[in-house]
N, C-alpha and C positions, 0 to 999 in steps of 0.2 A: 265701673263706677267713674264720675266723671269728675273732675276736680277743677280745681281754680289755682294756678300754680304764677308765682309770680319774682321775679326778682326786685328786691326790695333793701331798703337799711330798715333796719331794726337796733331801738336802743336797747342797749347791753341790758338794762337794767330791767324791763321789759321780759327775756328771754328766764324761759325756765330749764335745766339741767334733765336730759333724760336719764342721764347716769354722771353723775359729778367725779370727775376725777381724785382719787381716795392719794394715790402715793404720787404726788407732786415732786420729790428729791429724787429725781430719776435725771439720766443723763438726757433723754428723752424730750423733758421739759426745759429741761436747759438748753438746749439745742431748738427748740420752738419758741422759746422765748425772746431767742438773741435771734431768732429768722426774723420771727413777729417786727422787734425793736427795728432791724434792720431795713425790711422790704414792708413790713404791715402784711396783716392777712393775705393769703393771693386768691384763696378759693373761700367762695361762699359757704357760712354753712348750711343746713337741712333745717327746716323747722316744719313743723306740724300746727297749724292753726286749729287749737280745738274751741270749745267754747267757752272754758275756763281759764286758760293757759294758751302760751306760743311755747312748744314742747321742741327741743333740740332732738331731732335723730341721729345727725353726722355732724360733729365739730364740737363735742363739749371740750374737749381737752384746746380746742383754739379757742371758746368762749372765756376758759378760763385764764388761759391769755391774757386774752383781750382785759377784762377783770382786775386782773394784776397790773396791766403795762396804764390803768387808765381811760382804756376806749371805753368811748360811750356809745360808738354807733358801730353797727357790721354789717354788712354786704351779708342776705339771703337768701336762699330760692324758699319761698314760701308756700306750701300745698294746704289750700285746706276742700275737704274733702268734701262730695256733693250732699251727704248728709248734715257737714253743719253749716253749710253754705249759706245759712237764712239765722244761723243763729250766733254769727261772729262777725265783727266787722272785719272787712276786708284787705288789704294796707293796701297803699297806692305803689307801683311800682311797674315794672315790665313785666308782659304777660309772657308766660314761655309757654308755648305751642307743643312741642313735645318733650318734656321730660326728659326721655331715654337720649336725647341729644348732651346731655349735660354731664354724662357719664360716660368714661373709658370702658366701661362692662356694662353688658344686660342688667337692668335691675330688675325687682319683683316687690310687688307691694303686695302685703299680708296684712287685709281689712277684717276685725270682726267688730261686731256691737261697742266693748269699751278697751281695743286693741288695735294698736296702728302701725307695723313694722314695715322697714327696708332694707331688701339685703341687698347692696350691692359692694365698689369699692371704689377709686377714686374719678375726682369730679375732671373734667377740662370745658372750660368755660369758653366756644366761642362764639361766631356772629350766627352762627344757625340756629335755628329754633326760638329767637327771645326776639318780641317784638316790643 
C-alpha cells in the first residue's frame, strides 16, 4: 500500500494519544522531562494521519512531555495511508522517500480496514531519505 509520509511540526494540541501515559511518577518521566527541558525533543514522533484524527503510534510518553513542559508545536513524520489519502488534508512538510531510512531496525506495518500498527524500535533521523 502506498502512503504519503512526511516530516512536519504538528501543534501539540492538534495530536491525539494512541495510548496516554497512565503512571507519570516514574523515575522514567523525570528523567524525559528534564532531557525534554534541557535539549527539547531530539526525535520526531509517529503519527498516523486518519480522517478523524492525527493518531500518535511512537512518542506519547514525549507528546506528554511536550504537554506538560508547554510546547505547542513537535517535529513529525507523518504517514497517512493511501486509502485515506483523498479523505485528510495533507500537512505541508518534507516528503520522506523511504520510511525504513528513519529507523535503526526493520519496521513492519500492520494495515487492516479500521487497524493501523508499527512494530519497530528506535528512530535516527538523517539526511537520507527526507526530501
Amino acid at each position: 500500500m502506498d502512503k504519503d509520509i512526511r516530516l512536519c511540526w504538528i501543534l501539540t494540541k492538534d495530536l491525539v494519544y494512541g495510548a496516554k501515559p497512565s503512571d507519570t511518577n516514574t523515575e522514567f518521566y523525570d528523567k524525559l522531562l528534564s532531557s525534554i527541558k534541557e535539549y527539547g525533543i531530539l526525535e520526531p514522533i509517529l503519527v498516523i494521519n486518519l480522517p478523524d484524527k492525527l493518531l500518535v503510534k511512537v512518542g506519547n510518553s514525549r507528546l506528554w512531555c511536550a504537554n506538560q513542559l508547554g510546547i505547542d508545536e513537535i517535529q513529525c513524520i507523518v504517514v497517512t495511508l493511501e486509502r485515506d489519502i483523498d479523505k485528510v488534508e495533507i500537512p505541508e512538510g518534507n516528503k520522506i522517500i523511504n520510511i525504513q531510512d528513519c529507523f535503526d531496525y526493520p519496521i513492519m506495518w500492520i494495515e487492516k480496514e479500521n487497524y493501523v500498527a508499527l512494530k519497530c524500535t528506535h528512530f535516527h533521523m538523517g539526511d537520507k531519505g527526507v526530501n
